[in-house]
KOLMAR-260630 format. One record per atom (N, C-alpha, C, CB): residue number from 1; residue in one letter; atom name; z, x, y. Coordinates in steps of 0.1 Angstrom, whole numbers, always signed. Glycine has a CB too. Example, Ala and Ser with C-alpha at 12.3 -4.5 7.8 and 13.67 -1.06 7.14 Angstrom:
% residues 2
+-----+---------+-------+-------+-------+-------+
! num ! residuo ! atomo !    pz !    px !    py !
+-----+---------+-------+-------+-------+-------+
!   1 !       A !     N !   +78 !  +132 !   -57 !
!   1 !       A !    CA !   +78 !  +123 !   -45 !
!   1 !       A !     C !   +78 !  +132 !   -33 !
!   1 !       A !    CB !   +90 !  +113 !   -45 !
!   2 !       S !     N !   +71 !  +128 !   -22 !
!   2 !       S !    CA !   +71 !  +137 !   -11 !
!   2 !       S !     C !   +79 !  +129 !    +0 !
!   2 !       S !    CB !   +57 !  +141 !    -6 !
+-----+---------+-------+-------+-------+-------+
//
This chain:
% residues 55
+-----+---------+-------+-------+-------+-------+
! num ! residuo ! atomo !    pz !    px !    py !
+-----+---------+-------+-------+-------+-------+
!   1 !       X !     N !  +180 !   -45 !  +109 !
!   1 !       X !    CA !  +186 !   -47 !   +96 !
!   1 !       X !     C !  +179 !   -38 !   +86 !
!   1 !       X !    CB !  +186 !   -62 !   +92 !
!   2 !       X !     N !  +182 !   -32 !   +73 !
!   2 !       X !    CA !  +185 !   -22 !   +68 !
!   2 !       X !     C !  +188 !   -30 !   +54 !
!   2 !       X !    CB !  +194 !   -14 !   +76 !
!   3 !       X !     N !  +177 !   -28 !   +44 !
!   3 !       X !    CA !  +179 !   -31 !   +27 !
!   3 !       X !     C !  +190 !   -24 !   +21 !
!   3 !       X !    CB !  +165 !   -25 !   +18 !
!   4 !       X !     N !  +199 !   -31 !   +14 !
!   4 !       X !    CA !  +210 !   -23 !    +9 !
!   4 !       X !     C !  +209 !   -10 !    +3 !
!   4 !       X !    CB !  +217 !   -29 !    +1 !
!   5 !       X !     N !  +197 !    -8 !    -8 !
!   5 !       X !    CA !  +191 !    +7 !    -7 !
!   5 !       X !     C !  +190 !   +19 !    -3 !
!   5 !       X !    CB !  +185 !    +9 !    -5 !
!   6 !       X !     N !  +191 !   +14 !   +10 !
!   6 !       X !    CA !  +182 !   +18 !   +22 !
!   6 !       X !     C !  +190 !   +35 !   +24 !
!   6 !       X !    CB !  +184 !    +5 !   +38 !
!   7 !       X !     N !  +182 !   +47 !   +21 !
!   7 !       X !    CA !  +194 !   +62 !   +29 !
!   7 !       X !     C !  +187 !   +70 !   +39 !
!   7 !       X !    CB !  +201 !   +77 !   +17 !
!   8 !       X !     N !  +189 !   +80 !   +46 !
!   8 !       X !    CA !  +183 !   +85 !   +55 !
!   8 !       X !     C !  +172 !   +95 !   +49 !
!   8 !       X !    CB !  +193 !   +90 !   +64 !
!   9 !       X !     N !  +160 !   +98 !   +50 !
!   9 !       X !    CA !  +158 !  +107 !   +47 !
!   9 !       X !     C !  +158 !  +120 !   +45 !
!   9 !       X !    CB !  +156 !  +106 !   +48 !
!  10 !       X !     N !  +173 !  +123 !   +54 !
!  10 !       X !    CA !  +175 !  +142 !   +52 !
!  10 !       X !     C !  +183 !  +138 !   +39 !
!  10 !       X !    CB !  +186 !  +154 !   +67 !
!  11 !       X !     N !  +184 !  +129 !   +39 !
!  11 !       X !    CA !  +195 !  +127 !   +23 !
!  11 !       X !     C !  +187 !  +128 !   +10 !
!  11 !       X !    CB !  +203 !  +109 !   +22 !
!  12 !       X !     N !  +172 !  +126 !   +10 !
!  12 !       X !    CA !  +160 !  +125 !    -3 !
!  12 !       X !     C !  +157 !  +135 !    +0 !
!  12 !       X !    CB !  +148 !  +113 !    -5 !
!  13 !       X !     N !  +152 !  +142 !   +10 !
!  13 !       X !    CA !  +137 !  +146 !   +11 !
!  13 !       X !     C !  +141 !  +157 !    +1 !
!  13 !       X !    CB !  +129 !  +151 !   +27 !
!  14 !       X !     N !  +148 !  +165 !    -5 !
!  14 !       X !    CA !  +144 !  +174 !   -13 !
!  14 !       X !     C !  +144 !  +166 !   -27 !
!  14 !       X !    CB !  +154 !  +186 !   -13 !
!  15 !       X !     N !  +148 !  +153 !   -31 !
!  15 !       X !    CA !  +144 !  +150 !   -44 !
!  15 !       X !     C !  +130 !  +144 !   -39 !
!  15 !       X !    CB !  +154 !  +140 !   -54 !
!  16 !       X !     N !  +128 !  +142 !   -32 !
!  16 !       X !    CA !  +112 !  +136 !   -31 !
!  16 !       X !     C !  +105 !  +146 !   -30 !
!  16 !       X !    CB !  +107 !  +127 !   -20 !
!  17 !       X !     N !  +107 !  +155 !   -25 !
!  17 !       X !    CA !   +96 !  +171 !   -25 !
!  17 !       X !     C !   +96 !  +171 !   -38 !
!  17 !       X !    CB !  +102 !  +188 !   -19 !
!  18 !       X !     N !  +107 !  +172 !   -51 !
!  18 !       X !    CA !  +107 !  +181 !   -61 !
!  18 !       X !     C !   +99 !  +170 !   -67 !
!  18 !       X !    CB !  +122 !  +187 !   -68 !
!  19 !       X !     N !   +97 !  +157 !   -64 !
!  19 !       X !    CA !   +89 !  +147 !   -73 !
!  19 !       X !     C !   +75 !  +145 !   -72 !
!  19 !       X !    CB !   +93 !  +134 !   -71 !
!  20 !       X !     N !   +73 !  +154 !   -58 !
!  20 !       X !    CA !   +54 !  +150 !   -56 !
!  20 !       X !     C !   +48 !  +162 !   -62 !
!  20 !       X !    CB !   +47 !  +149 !   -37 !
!  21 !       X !     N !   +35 !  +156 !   -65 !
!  21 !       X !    CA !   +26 !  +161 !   -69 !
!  21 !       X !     C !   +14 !  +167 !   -62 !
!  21 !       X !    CB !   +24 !  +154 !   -76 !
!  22 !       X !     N !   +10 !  +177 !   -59 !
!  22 !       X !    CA !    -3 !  +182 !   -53 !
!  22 !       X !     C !   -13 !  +174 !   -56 !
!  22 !       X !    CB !    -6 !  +194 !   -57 !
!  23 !       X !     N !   -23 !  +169 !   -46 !
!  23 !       X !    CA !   -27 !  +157 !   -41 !
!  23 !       X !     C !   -42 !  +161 !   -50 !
!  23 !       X !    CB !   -27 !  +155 !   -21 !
!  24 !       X !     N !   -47 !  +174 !   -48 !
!  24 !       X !    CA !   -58 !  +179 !   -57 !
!  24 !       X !     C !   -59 !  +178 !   -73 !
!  24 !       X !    CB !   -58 !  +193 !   -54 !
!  25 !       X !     N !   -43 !  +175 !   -78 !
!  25 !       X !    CA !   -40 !  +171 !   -90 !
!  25 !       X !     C !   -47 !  +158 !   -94 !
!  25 !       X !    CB !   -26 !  +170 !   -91 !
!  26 !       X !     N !   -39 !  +146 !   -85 !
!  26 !       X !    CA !   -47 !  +131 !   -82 !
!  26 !       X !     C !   -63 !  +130 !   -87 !
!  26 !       X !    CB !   -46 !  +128 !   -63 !
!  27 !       X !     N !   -68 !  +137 !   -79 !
!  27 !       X !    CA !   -85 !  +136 !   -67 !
!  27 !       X !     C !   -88 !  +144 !   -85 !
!  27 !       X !    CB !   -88 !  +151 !   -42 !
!  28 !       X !     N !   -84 !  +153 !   -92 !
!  28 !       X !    CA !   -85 !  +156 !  -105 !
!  28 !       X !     C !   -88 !  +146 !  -119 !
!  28 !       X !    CB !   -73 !  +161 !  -106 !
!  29 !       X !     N !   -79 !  +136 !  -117 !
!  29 !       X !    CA !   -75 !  +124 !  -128 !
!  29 !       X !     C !   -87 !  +111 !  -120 !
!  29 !       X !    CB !   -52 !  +119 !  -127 !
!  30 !       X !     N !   -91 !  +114 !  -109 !
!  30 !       X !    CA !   -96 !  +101 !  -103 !
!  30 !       X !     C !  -105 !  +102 !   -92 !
!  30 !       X !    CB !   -85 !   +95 !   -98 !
!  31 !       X !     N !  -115 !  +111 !  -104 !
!  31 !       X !    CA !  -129 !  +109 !   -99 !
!  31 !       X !     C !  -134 !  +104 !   -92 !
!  31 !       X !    CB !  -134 !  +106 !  -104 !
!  32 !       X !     N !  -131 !   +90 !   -97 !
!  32 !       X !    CA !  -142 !   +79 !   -88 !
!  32 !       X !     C !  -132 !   +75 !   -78 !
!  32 !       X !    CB !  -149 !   +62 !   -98 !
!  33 !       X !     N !  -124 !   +82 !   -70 !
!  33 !       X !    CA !  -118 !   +84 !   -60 !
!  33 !       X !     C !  -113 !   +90 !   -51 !
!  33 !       X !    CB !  -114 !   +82 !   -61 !
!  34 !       X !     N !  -122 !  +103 !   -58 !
!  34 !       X !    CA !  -121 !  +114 !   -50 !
!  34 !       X !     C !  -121 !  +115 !   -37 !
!  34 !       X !    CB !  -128 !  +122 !   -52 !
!  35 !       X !     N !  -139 !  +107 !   -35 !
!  35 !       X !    CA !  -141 !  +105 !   -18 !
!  35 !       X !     C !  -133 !  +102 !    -9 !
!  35 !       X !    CB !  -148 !   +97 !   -15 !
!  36 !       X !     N !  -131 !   +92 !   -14 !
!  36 !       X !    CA !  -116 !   +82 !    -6 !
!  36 !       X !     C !  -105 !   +91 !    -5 !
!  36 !       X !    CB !  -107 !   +68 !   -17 !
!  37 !       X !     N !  -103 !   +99 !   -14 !
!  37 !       X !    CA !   -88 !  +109 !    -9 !
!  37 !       X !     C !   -92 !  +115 !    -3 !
!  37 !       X !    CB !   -80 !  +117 !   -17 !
!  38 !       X !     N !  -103 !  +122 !    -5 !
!  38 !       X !    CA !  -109 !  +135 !    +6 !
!  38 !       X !     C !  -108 !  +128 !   +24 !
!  38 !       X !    CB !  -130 !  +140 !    +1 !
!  39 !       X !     N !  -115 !  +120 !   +23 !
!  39 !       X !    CA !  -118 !  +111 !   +36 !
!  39 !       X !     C !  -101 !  +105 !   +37 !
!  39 !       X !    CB !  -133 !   +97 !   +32 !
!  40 !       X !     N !   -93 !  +101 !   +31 !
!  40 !       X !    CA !   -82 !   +93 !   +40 !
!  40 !       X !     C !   -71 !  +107 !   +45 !
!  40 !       X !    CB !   -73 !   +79 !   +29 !
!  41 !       X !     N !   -75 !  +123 !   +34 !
!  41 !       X !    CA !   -68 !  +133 !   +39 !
!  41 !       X !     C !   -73 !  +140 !   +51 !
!  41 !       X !    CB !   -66 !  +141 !   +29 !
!  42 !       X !     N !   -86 !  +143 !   +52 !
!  42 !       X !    CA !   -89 !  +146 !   +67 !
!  42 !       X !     C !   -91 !  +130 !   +79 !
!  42 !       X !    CB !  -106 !  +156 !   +66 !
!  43 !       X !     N !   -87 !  +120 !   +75 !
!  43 !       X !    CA !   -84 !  +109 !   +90 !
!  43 !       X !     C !   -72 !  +116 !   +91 !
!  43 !       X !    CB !   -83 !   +88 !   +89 !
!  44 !       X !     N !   -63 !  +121 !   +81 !
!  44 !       X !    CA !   -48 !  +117 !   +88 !
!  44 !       X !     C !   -47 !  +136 !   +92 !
!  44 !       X !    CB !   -32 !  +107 !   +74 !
!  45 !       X !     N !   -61 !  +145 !   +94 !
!  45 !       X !    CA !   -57 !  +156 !   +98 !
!  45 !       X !     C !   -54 !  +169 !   +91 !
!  45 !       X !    CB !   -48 !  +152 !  +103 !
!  46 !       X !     N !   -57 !  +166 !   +79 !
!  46 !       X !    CA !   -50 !  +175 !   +69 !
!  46 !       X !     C !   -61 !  +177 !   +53 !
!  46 !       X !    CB !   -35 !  +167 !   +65 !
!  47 !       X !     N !   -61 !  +191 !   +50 !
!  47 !       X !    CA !   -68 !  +192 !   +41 !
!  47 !       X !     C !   -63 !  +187 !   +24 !
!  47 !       X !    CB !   -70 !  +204 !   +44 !
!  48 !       X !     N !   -70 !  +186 !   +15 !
!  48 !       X !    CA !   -64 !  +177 !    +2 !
!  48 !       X !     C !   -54 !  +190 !    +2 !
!  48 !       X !    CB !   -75 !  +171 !   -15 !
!  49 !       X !     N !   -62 !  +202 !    -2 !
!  49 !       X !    CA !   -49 !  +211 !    -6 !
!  49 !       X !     C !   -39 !  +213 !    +0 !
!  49 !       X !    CB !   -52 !  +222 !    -8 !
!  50 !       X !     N !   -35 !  +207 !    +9 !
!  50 !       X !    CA !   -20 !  +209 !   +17 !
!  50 !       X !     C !   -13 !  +193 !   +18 !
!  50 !       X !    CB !   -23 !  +216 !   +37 !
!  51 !       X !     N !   -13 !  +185 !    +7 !
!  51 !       X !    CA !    -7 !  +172 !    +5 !
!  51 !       X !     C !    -3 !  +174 !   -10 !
!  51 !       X !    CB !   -18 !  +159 !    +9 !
!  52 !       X !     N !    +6 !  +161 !    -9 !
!  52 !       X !    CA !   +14 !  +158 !   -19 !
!  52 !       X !     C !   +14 !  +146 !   -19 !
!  52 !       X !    CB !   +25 !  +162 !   -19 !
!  53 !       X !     N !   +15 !  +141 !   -34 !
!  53 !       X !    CA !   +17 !  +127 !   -33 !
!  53 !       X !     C !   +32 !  +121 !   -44 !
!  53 !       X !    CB !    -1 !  +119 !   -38 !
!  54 !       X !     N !   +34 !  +107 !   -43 !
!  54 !       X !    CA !   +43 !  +104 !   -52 !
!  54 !       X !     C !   +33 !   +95 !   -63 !
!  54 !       X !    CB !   +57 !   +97 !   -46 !
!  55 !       X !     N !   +38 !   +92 !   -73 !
!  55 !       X !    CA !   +37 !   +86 !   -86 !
!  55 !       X !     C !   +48 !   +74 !   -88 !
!  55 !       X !    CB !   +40 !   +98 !   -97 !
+-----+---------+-------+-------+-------+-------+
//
């Protein structure tokens, strides 16, 4: 079952690309969180500068 909402993602992903923000932007505004972003972007594999986030 499926939230009435609910669309596929080849149907967003270009308005969700055009909405994120570069993740180094974030880790910028939120200092005292940097670590945490640095550390949860290399668990999942990936450096900060090659992520995006939403708002």
């Amino acid at each position: 079952m499926r939230a009435s909402w609910w669309t596929p993602w080849e149907a967003q992903s270009a308005a969700i690309k055009a909405r994120a923000k570069p993740l180094p932007e974030l880790i910028a505004r939120r200092l005292q969180d940097a670590q945490t972003l640095h550390d949860a972007a290399q668990s999942a594999g990936a450096e900060p500068a090659n992520l995006l986030y939403l708002r």
